[in-house]
N, C-alpha and C positions, 0 to 999 in steps of 0.2 A: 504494500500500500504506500500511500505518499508519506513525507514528511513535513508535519510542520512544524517551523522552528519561530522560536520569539529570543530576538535581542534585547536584555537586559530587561525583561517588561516590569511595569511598574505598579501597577492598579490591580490588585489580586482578585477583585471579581473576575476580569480580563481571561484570565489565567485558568480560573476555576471555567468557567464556562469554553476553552478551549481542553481541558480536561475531559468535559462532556464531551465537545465534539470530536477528539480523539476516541473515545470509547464506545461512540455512534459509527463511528465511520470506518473503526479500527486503522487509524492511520495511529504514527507516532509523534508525540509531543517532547519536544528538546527547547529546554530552558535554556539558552545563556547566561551566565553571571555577570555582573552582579544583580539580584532581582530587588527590588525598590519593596518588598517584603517579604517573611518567612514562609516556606511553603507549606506548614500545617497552621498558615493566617487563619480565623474560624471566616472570614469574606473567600478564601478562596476554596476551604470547603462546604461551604452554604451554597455557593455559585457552581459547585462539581458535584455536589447533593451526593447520592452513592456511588457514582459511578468510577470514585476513584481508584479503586481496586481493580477494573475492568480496563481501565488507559494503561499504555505503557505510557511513562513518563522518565526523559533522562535529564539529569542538569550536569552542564558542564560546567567547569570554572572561568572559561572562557572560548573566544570562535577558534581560534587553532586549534585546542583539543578535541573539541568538534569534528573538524573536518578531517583532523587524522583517525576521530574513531567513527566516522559516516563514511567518508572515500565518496562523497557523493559524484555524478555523473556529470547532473543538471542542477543547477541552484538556481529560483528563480527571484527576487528581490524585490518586493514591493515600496514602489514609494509614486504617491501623490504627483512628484514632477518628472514622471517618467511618460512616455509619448506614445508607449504596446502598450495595448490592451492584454486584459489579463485571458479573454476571450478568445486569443491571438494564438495561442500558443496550444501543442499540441502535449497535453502531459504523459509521462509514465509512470509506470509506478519506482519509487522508490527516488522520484524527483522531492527535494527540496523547496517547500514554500518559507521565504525567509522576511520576517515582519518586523519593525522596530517598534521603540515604546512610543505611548502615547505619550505627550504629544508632540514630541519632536522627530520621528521616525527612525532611519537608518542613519548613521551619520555617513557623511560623503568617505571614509577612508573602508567602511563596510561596501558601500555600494558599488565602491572599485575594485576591492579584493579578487583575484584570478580567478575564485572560486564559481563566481556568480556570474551566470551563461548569459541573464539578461534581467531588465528592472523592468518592471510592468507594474501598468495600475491597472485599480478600478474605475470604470468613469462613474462620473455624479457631476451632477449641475455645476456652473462655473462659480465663483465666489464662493467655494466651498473649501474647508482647508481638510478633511479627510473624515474618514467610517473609523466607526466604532473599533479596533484592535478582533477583537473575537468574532464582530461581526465580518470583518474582513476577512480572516482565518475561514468562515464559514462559508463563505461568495464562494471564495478561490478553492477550498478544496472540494466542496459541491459541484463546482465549473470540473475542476479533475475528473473527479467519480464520475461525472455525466460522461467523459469523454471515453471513459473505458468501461462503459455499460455496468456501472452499480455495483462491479464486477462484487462478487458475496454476499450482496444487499438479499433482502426478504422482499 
């Protein structure tokens, strides 16, 4: 299944409700450090309700150790001033969705890292500075699943 990764997230609801949607989707959830709160916050398991048992959940202590223990292929990298569509792109499994914190997103030396095959957004009306962090996670990895037919869904 896919991967979704969160840089540094900050807002623990965020987090717990990307925990659900790791354990709906059976994709996998990869924290970055440092996270802007502790991961048994009672907001991030209120927001992940039971399903926390049922996600795999990894945190790294930071993006290089990451990516030497993912090996990933594809990395795709969401940010707001990016010009693809997230629509755009054809996913596989075991690609990479990579998100920054609210509200300042990726920092620009992430979005350059070799790693990251291309930066794509969401569209949304103009004058708009960006979606919700897990509501984002949700678009994009739903856009995936759709494109390789629900593949294990019910």
């Amino acid at each position: 299944m896919f991967r979704i990764m969160f840089y540094q997230p900050c807002i623990p609801p965020n987090t717990g409700n990307a925990i659900r949607l790791a354990a709906n989707t059976g994709c996998e959830l990869h924290l970055i450090e440092p996270l802007g709160f502790q991961i048994n916050d009672t907001q991030v398991k209120r927001a992940g309700l039971d399903y926390h048992e049922m996600a795999t959940v990894t945190i790294h202590p930071n993006l290089e150790s990451a990516w030497e223990k993912l090996a990933p292929q594809r990395v795709y990298a969401f940010s707001s001033h990016a010009t693809r569509f997230h629509t755009d792109v054809s996913y596989h499994p075991g690609d990479v969705l990579l998100f920054g914190p609210e509200p300042t997103g990726l920092p620009d030396d992430v979005l350059a890292d070799e790693h990251v095959t291309a930066q794509i957004r969401i569209p949304m009306l103009p004058d708009r500075r960006s979606h919700n962090l897990a509501n984002s996670a949700s678009i994009a990895i739903y856009e995936a699943w759709r494109q390789n037919e629900f593949d294990g869904a019910v």
